[in-house]
N, C-alpha and C positions, 0 to 999 in steps of 0.2 A: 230247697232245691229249685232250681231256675231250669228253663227250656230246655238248654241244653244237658239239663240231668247232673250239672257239676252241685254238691251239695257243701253247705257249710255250717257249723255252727254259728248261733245266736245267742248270747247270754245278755243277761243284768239282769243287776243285784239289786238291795235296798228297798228305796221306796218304789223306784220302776216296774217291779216287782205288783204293786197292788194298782200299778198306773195303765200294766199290760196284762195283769191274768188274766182276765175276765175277757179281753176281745179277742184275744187269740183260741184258735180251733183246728186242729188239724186238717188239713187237706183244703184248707180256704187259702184263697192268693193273699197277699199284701205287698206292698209300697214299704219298703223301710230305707232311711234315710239319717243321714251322720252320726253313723256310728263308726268308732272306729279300729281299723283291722290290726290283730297281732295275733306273732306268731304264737301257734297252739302248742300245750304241753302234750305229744304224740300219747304218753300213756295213758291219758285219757279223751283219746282221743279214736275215735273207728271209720273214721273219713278218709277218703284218698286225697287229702284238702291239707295243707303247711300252714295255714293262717284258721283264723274264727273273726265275729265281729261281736264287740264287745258295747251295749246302747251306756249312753250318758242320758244326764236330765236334757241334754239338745234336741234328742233322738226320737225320732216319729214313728210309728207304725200306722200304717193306714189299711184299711179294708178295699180290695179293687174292686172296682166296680163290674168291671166285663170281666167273664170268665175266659179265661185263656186255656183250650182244653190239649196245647202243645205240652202244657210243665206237667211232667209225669209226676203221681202220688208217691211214689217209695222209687227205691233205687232199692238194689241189692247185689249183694257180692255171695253168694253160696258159696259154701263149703262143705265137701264131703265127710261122715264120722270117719270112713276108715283112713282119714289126715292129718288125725287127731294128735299124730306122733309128731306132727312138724308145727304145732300152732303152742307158741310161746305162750306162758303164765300169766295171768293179767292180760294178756292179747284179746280183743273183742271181736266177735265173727257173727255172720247170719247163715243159718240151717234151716230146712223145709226137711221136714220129716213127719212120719207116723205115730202117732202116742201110744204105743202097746202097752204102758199100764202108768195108773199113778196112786199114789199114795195119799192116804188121807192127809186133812189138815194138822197141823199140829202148833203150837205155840214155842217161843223160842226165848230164853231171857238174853238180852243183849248187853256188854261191858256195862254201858250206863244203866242198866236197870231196867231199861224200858225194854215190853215184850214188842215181838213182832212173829207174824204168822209166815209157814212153811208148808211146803207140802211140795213132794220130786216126782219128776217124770222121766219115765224113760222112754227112750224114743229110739226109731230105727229110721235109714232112710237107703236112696239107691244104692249105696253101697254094703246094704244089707249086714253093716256095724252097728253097735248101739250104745248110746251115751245116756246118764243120767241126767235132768235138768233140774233146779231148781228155784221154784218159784217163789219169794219172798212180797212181804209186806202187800201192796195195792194189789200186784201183779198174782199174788196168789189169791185173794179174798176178790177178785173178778173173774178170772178165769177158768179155777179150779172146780169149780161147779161145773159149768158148763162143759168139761173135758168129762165131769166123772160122770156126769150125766149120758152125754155121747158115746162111753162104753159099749154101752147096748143095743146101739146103732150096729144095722148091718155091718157100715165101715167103718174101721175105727176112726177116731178125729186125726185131721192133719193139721199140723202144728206149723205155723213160720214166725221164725224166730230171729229178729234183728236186733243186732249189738247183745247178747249176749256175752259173759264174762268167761273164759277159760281158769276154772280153778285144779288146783292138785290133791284135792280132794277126793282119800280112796281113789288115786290112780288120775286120770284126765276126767271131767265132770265139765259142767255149765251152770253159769248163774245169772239168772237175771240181776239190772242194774236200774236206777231211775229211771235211765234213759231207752229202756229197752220196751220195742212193738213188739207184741204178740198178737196176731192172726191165725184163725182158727176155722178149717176149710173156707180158705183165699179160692178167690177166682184166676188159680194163675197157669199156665199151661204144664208146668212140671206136675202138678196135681194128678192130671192121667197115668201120667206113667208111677207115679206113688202106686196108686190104687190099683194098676195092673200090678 
């Protein structure tokens, strides 16, 4: 995301791959340079963005030096649960909500064989609707602790949920994807009014 908050994808593949993991970290600026832009496939895609920028072996990422503290950390688009009836299958969205309960962990065999870890939350928010979420793989083996833990907090945990997957799943649900942030009592002004 840049200054002005217009955000975009960043991919590459291959060796680039072990050339950039390691220096990249969310929320730090960078310099990145000749990569180049094409149009994105929209279904997997959750940006209000028509293009992505895709690095080659040309392509630099650099660490900035000065902090520039105009380029805001997240962007977000909320959506209400009780709109649930208008957001398309596969469509990806961000939700701020209440965690009124979750589920233990559980294991899961996948087509190919390999397991991966689960565990669902249900969540409610200003519009006093409620959706299931589910939290697979990374996203559950980091977070799910720390939400069932928070149970027993005065308040329950609030949950903000970006790019999120819309499945049809028993009815309309949610799933987390790679690509998906989860935040867990954020410092963000809709917060107060959750909690009233």
């Amino acid at each position: 995301m840049d200054k002005d908050g217009y955000e975009i994808h960043v991919t590459y593949f291959d060796d680039l791959v072990n050339k950039f993991y390691e220096m990249i970290e969310c929320n730090n600026i960078y310099g990145i340079s000749n990569g180049c832009i094409k149009a994105t496939n929209q279904r997997y895609n959750n940006l209000n963005n028509s293009y992505e920028i895709i690095l080659n072996q040309s392509s630099t990422i650099c660490a900035s030096i000065s902090i520039d503290s105009t380029i805001p950390k997240y962007m977000f688009h909320f959506r209400l649960i009780d709109s649930t009836g208008a957001w398309p299958i596969n469509s990806l969205v961000d939700v701020i909500s209440i965690v009124s309960s979750i589920s233990s962990t559980s294991t899961m065999h996948k087509r190919d064989g390999n397991e991966i870890n689960k565990c669902t939350l249900t969540i409610i928010d200003m519009s006093s609707f409620s959706i299931d979420v589910t939290l697979w793989g990374e996203h559950c083996n980091n977070e799910d602790k720390l939400i069932f833990d928070m149970q027993t907090k005065p308040f329950p945990p609030i949950i903000l949920l970006k790019c999120v997957r819309v499945s049809a799943w028993c009815g309309k649900s949610l799933d987390t994807i790679f690509s998906t942030t989860i935040l867990i009592n954020p410092n963000f002004p809709e917060i107060d009014a959750l909690k009233n």
